[in-house]
C-alpha positions as CSV (number, residue, x, y, z in Angstrom):
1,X,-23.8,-14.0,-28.2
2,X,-25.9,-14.3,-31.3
3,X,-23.2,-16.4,-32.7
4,X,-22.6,-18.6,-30.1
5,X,-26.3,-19.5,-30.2
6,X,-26.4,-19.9,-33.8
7,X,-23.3,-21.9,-33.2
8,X,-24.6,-24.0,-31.0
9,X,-28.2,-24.3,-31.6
10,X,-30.0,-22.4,-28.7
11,X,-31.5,-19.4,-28.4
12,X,-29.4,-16.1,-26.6
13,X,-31.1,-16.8,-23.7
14,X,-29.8,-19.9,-22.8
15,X,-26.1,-18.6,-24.0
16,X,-26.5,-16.3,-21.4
17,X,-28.1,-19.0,-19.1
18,X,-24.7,-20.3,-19.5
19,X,-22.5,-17.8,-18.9
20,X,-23.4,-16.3,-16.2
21,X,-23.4,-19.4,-14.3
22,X,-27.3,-20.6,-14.1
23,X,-28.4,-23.9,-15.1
24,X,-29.3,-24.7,-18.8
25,X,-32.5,-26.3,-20.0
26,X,-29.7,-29.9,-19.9
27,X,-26.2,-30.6,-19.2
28,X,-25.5,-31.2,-22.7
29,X,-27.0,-28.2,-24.0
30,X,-24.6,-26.4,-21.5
31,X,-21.5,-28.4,-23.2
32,X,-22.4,-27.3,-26.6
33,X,-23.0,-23.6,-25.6
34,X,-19.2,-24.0,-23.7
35,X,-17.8,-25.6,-27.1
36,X,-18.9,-22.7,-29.3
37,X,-17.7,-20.1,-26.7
38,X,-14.2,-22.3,-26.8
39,X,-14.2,-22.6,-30.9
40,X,-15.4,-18.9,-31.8
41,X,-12.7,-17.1,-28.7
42,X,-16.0,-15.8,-27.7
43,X,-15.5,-12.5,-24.3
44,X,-18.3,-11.1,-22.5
45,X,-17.9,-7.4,-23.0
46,X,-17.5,-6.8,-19.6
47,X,-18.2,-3.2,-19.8
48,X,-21.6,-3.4,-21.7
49,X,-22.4,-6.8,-19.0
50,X,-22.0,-4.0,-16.2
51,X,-24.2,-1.6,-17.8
52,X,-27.0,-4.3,-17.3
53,X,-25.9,-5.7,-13.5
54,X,-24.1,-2.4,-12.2
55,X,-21.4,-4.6,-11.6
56,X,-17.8,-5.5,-13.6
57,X,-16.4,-7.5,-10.2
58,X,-13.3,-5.0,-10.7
59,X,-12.0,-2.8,-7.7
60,X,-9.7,-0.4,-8.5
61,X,-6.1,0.1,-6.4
62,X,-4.4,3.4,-6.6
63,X,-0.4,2.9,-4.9
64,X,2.2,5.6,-3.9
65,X,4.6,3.8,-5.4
66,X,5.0,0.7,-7.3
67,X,8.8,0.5,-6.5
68,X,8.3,0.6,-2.9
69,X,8.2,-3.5,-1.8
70,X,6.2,-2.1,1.2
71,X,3.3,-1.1,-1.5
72,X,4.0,-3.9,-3.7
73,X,3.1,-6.4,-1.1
74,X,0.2,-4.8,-0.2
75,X,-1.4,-4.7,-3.4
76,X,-0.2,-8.8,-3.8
77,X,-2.5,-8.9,-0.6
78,X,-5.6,-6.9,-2.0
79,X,-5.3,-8.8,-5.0
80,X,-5.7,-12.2,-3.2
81,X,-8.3,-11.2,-0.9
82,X,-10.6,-9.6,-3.6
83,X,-9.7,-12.6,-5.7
84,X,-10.8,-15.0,-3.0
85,X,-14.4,-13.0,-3.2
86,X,-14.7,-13.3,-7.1
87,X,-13.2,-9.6,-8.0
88,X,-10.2,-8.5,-10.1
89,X,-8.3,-5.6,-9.3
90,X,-6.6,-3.2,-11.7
91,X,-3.7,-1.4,-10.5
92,X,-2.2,2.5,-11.1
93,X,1.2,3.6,-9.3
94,X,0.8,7.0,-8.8
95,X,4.8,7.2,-8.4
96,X,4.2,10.1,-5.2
97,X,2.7,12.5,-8.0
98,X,-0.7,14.1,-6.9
99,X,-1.1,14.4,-10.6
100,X,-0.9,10.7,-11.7
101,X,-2.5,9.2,-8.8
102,X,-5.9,12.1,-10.1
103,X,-5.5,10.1,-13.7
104,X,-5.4,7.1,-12.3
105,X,-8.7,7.5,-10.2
106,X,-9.9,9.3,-13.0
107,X,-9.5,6.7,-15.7
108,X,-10.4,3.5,-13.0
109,X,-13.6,5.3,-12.4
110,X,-14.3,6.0,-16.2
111,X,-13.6,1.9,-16.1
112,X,-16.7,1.5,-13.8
113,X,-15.0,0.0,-10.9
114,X,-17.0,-1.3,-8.0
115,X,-14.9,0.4,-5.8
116,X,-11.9,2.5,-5.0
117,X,-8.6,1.5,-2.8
118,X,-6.5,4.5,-2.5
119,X,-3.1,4.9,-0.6
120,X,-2.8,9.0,-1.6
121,X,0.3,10.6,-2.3
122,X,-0.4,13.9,-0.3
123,X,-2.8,14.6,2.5
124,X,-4.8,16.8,0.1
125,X,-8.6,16.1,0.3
126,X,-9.8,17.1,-2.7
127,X,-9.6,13.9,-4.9
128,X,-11.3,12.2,-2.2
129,X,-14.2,14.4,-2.0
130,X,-14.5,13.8,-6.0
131,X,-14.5,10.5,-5.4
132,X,-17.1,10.4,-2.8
133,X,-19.1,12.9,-4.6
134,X,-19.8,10.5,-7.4
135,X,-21.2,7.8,-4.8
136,X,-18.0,5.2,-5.4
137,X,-16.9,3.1,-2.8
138,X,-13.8,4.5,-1.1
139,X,-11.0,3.0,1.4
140,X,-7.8,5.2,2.2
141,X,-5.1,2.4,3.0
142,X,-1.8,3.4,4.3
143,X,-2.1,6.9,4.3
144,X,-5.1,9.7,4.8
145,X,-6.0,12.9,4.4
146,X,-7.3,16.0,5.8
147,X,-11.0,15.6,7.2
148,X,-11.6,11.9,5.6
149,X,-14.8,10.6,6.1
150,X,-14.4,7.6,4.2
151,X,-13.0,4.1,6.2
152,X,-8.9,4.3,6.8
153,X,-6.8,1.3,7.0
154,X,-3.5,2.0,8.3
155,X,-0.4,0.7,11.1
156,X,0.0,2.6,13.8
157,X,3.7,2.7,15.0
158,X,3.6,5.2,17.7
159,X,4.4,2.6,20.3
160,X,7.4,1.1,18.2
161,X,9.1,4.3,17.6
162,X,8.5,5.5,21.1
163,X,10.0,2.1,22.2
164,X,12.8,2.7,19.6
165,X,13.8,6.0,20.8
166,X,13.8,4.9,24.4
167,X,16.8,2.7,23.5
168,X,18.4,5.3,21.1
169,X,18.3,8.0,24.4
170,X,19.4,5.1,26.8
171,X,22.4,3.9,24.6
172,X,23.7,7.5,25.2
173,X,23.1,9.2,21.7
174,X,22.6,12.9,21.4
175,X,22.9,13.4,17.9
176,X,20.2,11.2,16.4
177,X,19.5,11.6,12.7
178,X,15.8,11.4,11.5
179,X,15.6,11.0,7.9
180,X,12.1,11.7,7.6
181,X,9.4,11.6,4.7
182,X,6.9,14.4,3.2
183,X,5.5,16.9,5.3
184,X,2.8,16.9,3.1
185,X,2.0,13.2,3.8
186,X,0.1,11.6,7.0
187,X,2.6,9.2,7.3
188,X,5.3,11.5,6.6
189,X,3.8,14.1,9.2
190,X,2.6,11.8,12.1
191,X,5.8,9.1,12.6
192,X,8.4,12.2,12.4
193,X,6.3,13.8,15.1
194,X,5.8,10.8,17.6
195,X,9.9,10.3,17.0
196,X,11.0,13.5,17.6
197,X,8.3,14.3,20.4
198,X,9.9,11.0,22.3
199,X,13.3,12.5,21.6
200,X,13.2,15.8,22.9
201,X,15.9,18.1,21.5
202,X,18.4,15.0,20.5
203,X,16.8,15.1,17.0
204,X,18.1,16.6,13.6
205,X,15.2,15.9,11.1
206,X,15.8,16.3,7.6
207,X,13.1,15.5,5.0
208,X,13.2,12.9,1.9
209,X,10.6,11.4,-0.4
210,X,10.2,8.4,0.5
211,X,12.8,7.4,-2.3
212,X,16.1,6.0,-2.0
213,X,18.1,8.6,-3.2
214,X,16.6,11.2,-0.8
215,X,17.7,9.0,1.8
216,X,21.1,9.2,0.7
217,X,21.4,12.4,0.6
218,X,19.8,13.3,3.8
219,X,22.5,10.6,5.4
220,X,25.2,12.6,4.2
221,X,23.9,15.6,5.7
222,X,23.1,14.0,8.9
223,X,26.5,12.4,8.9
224,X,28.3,15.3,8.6
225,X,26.5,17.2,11.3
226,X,27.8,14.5,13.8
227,X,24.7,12.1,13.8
228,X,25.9,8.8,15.6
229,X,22.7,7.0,14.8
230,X,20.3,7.1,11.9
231,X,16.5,6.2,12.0
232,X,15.2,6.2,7.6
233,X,11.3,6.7,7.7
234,X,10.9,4.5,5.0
235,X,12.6,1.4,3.7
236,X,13.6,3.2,0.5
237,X,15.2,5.9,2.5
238,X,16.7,3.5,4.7
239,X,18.2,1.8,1.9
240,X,19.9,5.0,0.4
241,X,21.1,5.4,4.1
242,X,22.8,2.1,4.4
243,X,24.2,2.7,1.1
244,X,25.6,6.4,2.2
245,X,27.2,4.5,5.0
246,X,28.8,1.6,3.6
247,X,29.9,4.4,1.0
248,X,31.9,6.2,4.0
249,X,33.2,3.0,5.4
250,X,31.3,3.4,8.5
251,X,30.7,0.0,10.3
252,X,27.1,-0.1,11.8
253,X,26.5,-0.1,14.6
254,X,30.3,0.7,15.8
255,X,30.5,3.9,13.9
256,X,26.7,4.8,13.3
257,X,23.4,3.0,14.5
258,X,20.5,2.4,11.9
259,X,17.2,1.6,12.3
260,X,14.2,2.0,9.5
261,X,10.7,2.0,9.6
262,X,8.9,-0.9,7.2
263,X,11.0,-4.3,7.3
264,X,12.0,-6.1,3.9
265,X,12.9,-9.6,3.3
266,X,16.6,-9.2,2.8
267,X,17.0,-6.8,6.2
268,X,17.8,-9.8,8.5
269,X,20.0,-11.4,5.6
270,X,22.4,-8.1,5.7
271,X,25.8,-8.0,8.2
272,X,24.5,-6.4,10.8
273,X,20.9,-7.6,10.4
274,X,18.9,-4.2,9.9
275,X,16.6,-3.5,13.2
276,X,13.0,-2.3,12.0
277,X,9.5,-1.3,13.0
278,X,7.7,-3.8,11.0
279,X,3.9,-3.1,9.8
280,X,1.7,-5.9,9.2
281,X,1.7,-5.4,5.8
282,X,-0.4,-8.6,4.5
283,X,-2.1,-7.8,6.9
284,X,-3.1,-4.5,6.0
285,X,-4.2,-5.1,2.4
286,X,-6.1,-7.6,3.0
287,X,-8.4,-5.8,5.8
288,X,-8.5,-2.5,3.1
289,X,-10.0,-5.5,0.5
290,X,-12.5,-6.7,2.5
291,X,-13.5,-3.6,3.9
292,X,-14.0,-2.1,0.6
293,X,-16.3,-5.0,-0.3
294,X,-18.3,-4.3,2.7
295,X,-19.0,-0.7,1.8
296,X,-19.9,-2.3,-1.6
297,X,-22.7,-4.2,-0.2
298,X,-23.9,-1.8,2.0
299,X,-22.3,-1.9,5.0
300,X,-19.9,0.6,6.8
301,X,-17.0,-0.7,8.0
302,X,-14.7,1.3,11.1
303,X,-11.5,2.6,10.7
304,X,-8.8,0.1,11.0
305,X,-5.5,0.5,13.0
306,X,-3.1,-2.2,13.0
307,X,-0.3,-2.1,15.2
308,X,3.6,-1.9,14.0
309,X,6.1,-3.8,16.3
310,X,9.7,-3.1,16.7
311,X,12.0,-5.8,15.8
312,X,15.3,-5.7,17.3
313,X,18.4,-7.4,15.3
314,X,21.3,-5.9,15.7
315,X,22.4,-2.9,13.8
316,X,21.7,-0.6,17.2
317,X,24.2,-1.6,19.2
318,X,24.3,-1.1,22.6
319,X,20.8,0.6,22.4
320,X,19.5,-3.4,22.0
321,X,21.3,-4.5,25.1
């Protein structure tokens, strides 16, 4: 700062003035302060700004995975809501490791972040108290964990997948495949037990990670235990799924039904268009952004639940009739 205002003739005061965006002493005292900050590549140190004002206008977004379109969309939503309020957002991908996703909200909070989105890759509490402990702004978005305290944004698709096995049963199925995610996760945990629940003893449940290739292998097993439809947690899953499928030169829905939790661009496109319970994903980032910014000025938001619909399209057969 000293060398803009040598640069341009003022005192650090007014470069300051300047930059952080109050008037200076005239308008072309303010245009020879911007020229020197243009012809010296003058930064703010943005670290050393937030010692003074507590703030760097950075939030600090922690995914499951980066992989997953579901999560990629949703941190393309946080980033344009917090963008819309003035804030950045810098983004980890915990890649469903308990360990990463602890560096990552470890390094973000060494960064000073305002505040904290999390979407956490187990139901484990403990990072979360850590974080709370050290007075940070929290939101859990997606997922949460045992005895949160902080605000949750999240889909509920209890409805959906109640609906969704209602037409399974009523097509005449008995041997209905649930390819389901982590124990270990809320999501994982809660839509497994709403499905089965509604299913009674039709269900064969075996567990994947939320990745495509555990949803592969947990077709084949389903597949060879007689499944004649398929439900994928997970759009990943359902992915490795279709892919087992099309592998075995099954036709859907004549040979096996499918359905998947979390709805991608390219579902409708396929032959048969994928049926889906679709979460409001936009949706869903952008009320975790602004909540966040509300516990950063004080207030305290309520949980949000947003509600997951299910789309029928096709690849159920005679359970869409």
């Amino acid at each position: 700062m000293k060398d803009v205002a040598l640069h341009a003739g003022v005192s650090t005061a007014t470069v300051s003035r300047v930059l952080n965006g109050h008037a200076a002493p005239t308008p072309e005292t303010r245009e020879r302060v911007l020229a020197a900050i243009d012809e010296l590549g003058y930064r703010p140190n943005a670290l050393a700004r937030s010692l003074r004002t507590t703030s760097t206008q950075t939030l600090g977004l922690v995914i499951s995975d980066l992989l997953n379109p579901f999560f990629a969309e949703i941190a393309r939503a946080v980033e344009d809501e917090a963008r819309s309020h003035g804030y950045c957002v810098v983004i980890g991908n915990a890649d469903e490791s308990a360990e990463q996703e602890a560096t990552y909200v470890r390094t973000l909070l060494d960064r000073r972040v305002d505040g904290l989105l999390l979407c956490p890759a187990t139901d484990d509490p403990s990072l979360v108290r850590e974080v709370s402990a050290g007075g940070v702004p929290l939101v859990l978005l997606d997922r949460t964990v045992r005895g949160a305290t902080c605000p949750v944004v999240r889909a509920d698709g209890s409805e959906a997948l109640t609906a969704l096995a209602r037409r399974l049963v009523g097509a005449g199925h008995t041997r209905i495949g649930v390819i389901a995610g982590p124990p270990n996760t809320s999501t994982g945990r809660e839509r497994t037990d709403v499905l089965t629940g509604s299913l009674g003893g039709l269900a064969q449940v075996v567990h994947g990670d939320f990745r495509q290739e555990s949803g592969s292998q947990a077709a084949a097993r389903l597949i060879d235990d007689g499944a004649t439809a398929l439900v994928a947690m997970d759009n990943l899953m359902g992915l490795g799924a279709l892919g087992e499928v099309r592998a075995r030169g099954l036709q859907i829905p004549h040979d096996i039904a499918l359905a998947v939790f979390d709805d991608q661009p390219w579902f409708p496109l396929l032959d048969p268009p994928i049926t889906v319970i679709a979460q409001p994903t936009v949706e869903m980032g952008r009320a975790a952004a602004r909540s966040l910014l509300a516990l950063i000025n004080g207030q305290q938001p309520d949980d949000i639940r947003l509600t997951a619909k299910l789309v029928l399209r096709g690849s159920l057969g005679e359970a869409e009739l």
